[in-house]
C-alpha positions in Angstrom: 0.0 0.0 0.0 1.1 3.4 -1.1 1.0 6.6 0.6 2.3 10.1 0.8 2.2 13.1 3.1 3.2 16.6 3.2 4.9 17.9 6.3 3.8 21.8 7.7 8.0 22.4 6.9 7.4 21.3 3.3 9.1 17.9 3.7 7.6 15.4 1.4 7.1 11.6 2.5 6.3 8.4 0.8 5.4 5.2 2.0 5.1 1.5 0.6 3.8 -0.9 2.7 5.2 -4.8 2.2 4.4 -6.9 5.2 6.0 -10.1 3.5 9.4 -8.5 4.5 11.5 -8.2 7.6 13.4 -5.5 6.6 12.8 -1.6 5.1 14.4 0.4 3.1 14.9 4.1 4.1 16.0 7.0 1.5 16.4 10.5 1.6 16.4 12.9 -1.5 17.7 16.4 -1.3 17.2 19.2 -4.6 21.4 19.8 -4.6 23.3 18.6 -7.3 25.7 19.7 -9.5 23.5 21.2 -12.0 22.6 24.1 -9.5 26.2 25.0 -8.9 27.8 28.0 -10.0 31.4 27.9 -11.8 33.2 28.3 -8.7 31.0 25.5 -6.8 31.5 22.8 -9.2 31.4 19.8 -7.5 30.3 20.9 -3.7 27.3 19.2 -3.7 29.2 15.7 -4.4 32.1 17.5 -1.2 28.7 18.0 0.9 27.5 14.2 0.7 31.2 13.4 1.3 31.0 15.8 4.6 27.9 14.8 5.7 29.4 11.3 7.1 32.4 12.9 8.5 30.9 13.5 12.1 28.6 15.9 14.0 28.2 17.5 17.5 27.2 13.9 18.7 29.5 11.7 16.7 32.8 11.1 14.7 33.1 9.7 11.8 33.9 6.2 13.3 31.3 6.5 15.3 28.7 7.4 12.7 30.2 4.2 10.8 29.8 1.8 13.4 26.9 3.0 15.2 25.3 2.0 11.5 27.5 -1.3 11.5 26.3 -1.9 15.1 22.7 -2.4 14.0 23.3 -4.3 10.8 22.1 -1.6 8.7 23.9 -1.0 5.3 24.2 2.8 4.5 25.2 4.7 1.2 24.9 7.8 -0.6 25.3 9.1 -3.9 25.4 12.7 -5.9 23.7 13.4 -9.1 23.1 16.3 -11.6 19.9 16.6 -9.9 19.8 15.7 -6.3 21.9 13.7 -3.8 20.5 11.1 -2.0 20.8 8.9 0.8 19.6 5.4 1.1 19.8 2.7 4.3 18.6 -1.1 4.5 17.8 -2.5 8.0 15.7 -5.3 9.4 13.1 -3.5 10.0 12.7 -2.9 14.1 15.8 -0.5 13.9 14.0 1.9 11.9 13.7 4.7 14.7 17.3 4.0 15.5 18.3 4.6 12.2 16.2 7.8 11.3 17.5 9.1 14.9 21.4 8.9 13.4 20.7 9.8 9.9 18.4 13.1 11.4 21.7 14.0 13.2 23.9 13.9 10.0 21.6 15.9 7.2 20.8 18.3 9.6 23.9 19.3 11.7 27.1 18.0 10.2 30.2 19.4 11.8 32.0 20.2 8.6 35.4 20.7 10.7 38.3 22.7 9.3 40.6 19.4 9.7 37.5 17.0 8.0 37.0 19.5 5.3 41.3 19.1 4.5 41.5 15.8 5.1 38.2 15.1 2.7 39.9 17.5 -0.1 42.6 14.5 -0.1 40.0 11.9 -1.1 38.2 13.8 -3.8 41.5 14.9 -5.6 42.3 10.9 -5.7 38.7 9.9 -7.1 39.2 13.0 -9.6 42.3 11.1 -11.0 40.1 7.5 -10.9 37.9 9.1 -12.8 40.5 10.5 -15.9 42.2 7.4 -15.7 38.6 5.6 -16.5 38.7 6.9 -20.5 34.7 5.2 -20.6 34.0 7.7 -17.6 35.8 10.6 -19.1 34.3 10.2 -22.6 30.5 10.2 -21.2 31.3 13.4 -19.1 33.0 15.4 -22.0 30.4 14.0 -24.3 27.8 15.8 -22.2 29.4 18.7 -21.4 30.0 19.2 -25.1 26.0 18.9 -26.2 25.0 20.9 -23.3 26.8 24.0 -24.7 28.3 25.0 -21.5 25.1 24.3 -19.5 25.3 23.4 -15.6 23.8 20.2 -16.6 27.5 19.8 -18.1 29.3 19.9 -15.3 31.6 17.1 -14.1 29.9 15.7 -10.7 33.2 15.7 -8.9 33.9 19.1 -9.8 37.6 20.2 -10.9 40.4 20.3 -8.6 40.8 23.9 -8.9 37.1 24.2 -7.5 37.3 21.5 -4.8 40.3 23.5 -3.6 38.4 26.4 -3.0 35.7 24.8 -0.9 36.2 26.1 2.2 34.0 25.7 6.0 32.6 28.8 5.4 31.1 28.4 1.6 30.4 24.6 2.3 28.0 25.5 5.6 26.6 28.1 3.1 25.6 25.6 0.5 24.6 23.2 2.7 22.2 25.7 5.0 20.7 26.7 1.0 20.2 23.7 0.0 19.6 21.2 2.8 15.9 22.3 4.1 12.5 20.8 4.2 11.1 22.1 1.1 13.9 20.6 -1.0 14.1 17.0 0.6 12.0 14.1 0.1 12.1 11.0 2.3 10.5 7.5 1.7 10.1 4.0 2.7 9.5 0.8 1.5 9.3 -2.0 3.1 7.7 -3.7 6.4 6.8 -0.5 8.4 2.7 0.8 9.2 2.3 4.1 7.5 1.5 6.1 11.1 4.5 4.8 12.7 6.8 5.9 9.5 5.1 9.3 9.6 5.6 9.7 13.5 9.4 9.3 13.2 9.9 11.7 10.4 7.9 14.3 12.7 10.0 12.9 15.7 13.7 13.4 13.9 12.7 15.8 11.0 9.8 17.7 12.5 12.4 20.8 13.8 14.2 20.9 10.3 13.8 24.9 9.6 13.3 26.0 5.6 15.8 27.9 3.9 13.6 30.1 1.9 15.8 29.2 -1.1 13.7 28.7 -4.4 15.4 26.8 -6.9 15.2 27.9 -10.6 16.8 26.4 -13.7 16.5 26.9 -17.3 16.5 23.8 -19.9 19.6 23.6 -21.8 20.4 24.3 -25.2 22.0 21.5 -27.5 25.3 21.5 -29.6 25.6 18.9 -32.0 29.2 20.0 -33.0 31.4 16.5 -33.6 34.9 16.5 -31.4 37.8 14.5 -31.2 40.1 14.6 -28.1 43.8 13.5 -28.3 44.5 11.1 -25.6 47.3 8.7 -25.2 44.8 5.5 -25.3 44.9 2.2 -26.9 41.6 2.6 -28.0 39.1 5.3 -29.3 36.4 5.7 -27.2 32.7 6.6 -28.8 30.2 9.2 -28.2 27.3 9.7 -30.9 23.9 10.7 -29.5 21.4 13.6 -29.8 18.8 15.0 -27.6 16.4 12.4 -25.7 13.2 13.0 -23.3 12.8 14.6 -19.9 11.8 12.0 -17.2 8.1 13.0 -17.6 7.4 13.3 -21.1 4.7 11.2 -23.0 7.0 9.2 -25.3 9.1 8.2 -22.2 7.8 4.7 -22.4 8.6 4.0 -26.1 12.4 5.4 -25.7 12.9 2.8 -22.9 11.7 -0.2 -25.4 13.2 1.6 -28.3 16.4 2.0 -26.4 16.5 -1.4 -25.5 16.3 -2.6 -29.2 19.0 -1.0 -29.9 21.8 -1.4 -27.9 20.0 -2.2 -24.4 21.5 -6.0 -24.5 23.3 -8.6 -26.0 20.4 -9.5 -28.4 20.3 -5.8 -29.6 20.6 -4.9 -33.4 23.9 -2.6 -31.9 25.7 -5.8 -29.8 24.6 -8.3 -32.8 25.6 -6.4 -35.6 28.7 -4.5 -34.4 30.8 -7.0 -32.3 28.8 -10.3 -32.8 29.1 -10.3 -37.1 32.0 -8.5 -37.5 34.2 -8.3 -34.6 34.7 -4.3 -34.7 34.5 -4.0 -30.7 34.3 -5.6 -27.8 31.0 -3.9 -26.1 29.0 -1.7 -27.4 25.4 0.1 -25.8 23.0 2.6 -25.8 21.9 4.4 -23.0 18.9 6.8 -22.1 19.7 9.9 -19.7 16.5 12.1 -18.3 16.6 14.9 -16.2 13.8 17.3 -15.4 13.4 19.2 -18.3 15.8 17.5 -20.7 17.8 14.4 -21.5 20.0 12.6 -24.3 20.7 9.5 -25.7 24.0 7.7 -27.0 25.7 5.6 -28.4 29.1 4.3 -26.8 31.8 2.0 -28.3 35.5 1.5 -28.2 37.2 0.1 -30.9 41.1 0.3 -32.9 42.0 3.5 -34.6 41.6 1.1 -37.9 38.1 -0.3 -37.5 36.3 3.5 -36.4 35.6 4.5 -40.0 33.6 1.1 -40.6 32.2 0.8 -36.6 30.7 4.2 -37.2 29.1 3.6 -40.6 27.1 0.1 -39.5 26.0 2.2 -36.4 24.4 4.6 -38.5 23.0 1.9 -40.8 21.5 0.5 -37.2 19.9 4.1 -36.3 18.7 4.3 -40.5 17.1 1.0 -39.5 15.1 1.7 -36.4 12.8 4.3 -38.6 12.1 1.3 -41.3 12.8 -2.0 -39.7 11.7 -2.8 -36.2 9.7 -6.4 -36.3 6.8 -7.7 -34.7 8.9 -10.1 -33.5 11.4 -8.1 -32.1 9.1 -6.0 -30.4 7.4 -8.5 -28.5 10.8 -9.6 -27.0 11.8 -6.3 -25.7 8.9 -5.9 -24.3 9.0 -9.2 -22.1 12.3 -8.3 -21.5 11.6 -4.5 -20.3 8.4 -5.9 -18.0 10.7 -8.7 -16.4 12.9 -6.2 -15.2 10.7 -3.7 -13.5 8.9 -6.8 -12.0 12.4 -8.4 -10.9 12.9 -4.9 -9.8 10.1 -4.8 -7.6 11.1 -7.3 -5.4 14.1 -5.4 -3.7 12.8 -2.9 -1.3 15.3 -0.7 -1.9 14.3 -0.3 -5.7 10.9 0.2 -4.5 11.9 3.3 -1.9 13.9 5.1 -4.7 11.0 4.9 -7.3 8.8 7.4 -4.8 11.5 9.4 -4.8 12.3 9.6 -8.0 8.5 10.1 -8.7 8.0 12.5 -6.2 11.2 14.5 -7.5 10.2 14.2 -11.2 6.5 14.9 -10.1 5.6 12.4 -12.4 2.3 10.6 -11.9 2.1 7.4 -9.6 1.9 4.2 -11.5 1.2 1.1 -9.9 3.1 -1.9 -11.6 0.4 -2.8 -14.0 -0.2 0.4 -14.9 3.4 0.2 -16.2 2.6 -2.6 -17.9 -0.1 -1.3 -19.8 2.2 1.4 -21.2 5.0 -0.7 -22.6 2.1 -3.6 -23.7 0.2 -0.8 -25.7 3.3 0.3 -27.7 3.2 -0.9 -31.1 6.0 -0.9 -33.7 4.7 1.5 -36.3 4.8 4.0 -33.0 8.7 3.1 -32.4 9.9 3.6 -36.5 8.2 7.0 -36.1 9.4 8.0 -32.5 13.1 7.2 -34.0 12.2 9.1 -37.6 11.7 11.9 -35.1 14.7 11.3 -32.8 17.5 10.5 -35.4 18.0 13.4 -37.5 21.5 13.1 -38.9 21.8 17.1 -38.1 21.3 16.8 -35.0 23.6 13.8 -33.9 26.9 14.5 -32.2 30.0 12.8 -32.3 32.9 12.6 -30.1 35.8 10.7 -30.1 38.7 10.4 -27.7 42.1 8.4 -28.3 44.7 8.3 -30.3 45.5 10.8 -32.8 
């Protein structure tokens, strides 16, 4: 059972009841993420969810960590361009325990002069991670190139000229801005009563104050220009993609299906045709990105220097073909394929707890799972050839290519 409540602060909560479980899932959304960063914040929001386990006027660090450990509860967190959020699995009786310790760290971190230094450290070492990942580094310069310069560009991390300049001051700033009420949701799935889930968000969130910040954004605008970076690789790595759907727009159903015929899986016409017939790579996929009011989708491959030219033109082909070609047959695999997973999905609590908040973030209207299924079932193939006649305009596809000269 479903249900949702707005607190008087402007907190937002969501509930799934599952008595068939023993445990619950407990996750917290907040509205910061790196999109709403200025060019000198660049990456505090992912510094923030960094700080936020780094102790408070209760607890250390260590002690945050093990008071967690101590009741078998698994904790994690995770930045995006949109939000950060927080997510905890327990058996289900620590529940107030656990909103009691993860209360104390969103709302009054320390963010300590020596933490803050120390933490610098970390992110200057997952930084370098990151450029030494070239799959990593070809996504993130493949969006910040057909974003035109748009927030919605910028490299989660941040740079390490930025992360240097985070200071106690600017970082209790941003997190006072951006950590209220009005920009959080929280949710729970899993076996908890409704009453008793809203009682302890009143209990441990009720005296959250608002910040009185209201967030605005504007949708970005696209450039398609093509771009090759040098790198010292032995591989190119592929970009080529063009602008997708926001999260809640109409057609959102036939780009996950569509997507999924295309390079979503082993059987795809992408996987089958470029590395399965003719040996030009050793993975290639398509992915689907949605944000609030935009989103992409690419193609990405590595391959030799040699075989690009010939990689690239049997890509196209593939794209030429989803206007023209898709089969009955086809179809009605994806489609089994697309409703097992969100069924398979539905049986982790944890999946279920980040769907209300993704919904509730997206404000995207509640679907129960069959309700799902009725969109994907009602798609039909003539609907897909004209959704990608729309989508793949050749003028409108960028290409970017990093590797070897």
């Amino acid at each position: 059972m479903h249900s949702r409540r707005v607190f008087g602060s402007g907190l937002t909560a969501h509930i799934e009841e599952l008595a068939q479980v023993r445990s619950v899932s407990l996750g917290l959304l907040i509205k910061s993420g790196s999109r709403y960063e200025n060019k000198k914040e660049v990456g505090v929001s992912h510094f923030i969810e960094h700080m936020v386990f780094k102790g408070n006027a209760k607890l250390s660090a260590f002690e945050i960590a093990e008071s967690f450990d101590l009741l078998g509860a698994s904790i994690d967190a995770f930045t995006s361009r949109e939000y950060t959020c927080f997510y905890v699995r327990m058996v289900d009786e620590y529940l107030p325990q656990v909103m009691k310790l993860l209360s104390e760290m969103i709302l009054a971190p320390a963010f300590s002069r020596e933490e803050i230094l120390r933490e610098k450290e970390v992110i200057f070492e997952e930084i370098k991670m990151y450029l030494d990942s070239p799959d990593e580094f070809t996504f993130d310069t493949f969006l910040e190139g057909i974003y035109g310069g748009h927030p919605l560009g910028h490299p989660i991390l941040g740079f390490e000229d930025t992360v240097k300049g985070f200071e106690q001051k600017n970082v209790l700033e941003y997190h006072k801005r951006f950590y209220s009420p009005e920009n959080a949701i929280i949710s729970a799935a899993g076996n908890v009563k409704k009453d008793d889930f809203y009682a302890l968000v009143e209990k441990y969130f009720g005296a959250w104050k608002k910040s009185g910040n209201v967030i605005q954004t504007l949708p970005p605008a696209y450039d398609f220009k093509d771009q090759e970076i040098n790198k010292k690789l032995e591989q190119v790595h592929v970009c080529l993609g063009t602008e997708g759907l926001s999260f809640r727009h109409q057609d959102r159903f036939k780009l996950l299906v569509m997507n999924e015929i295309l390079g979503g899986s082993m059987s795809s016409h992408l996987f089958q045709e470029v590395r399965e017939k003719r040996g030009l790579c050793y993975s290639i996929s398509s992915h689907a990105d949605s944000y609030s009011d935009s989103g992409i989708i690419f193609i990405y491959a590595a391959t030799d220097r040699e075989k690009l030219a010939k990689l690239l033109e049997i890509v196209n082909a593939e794209l030429e073909k989803m206007k023209t070609a898709i089969t009955e047959k086809e179809l009605t695999k994806v489609k089994q394929q697309v409703k097992g997973s969100y069924i398979l999905s539905m049986e982790n609590t944890t999946n279920r707890m980040t769907r209300l908040l993704k919904q509730e973030f997206y404000k995207e209207k509640f679907l129960e799972l069959d309700g799902i299924m009725e969109e994907i079932e009602k798609i039909k193939k003539e609907d897909l050839m004209e959704f990608a006649e729309r989508l793949f305009v050749k003028a409108r596809m960028k290409l970017l290519t990093v590797g070897p000269k």
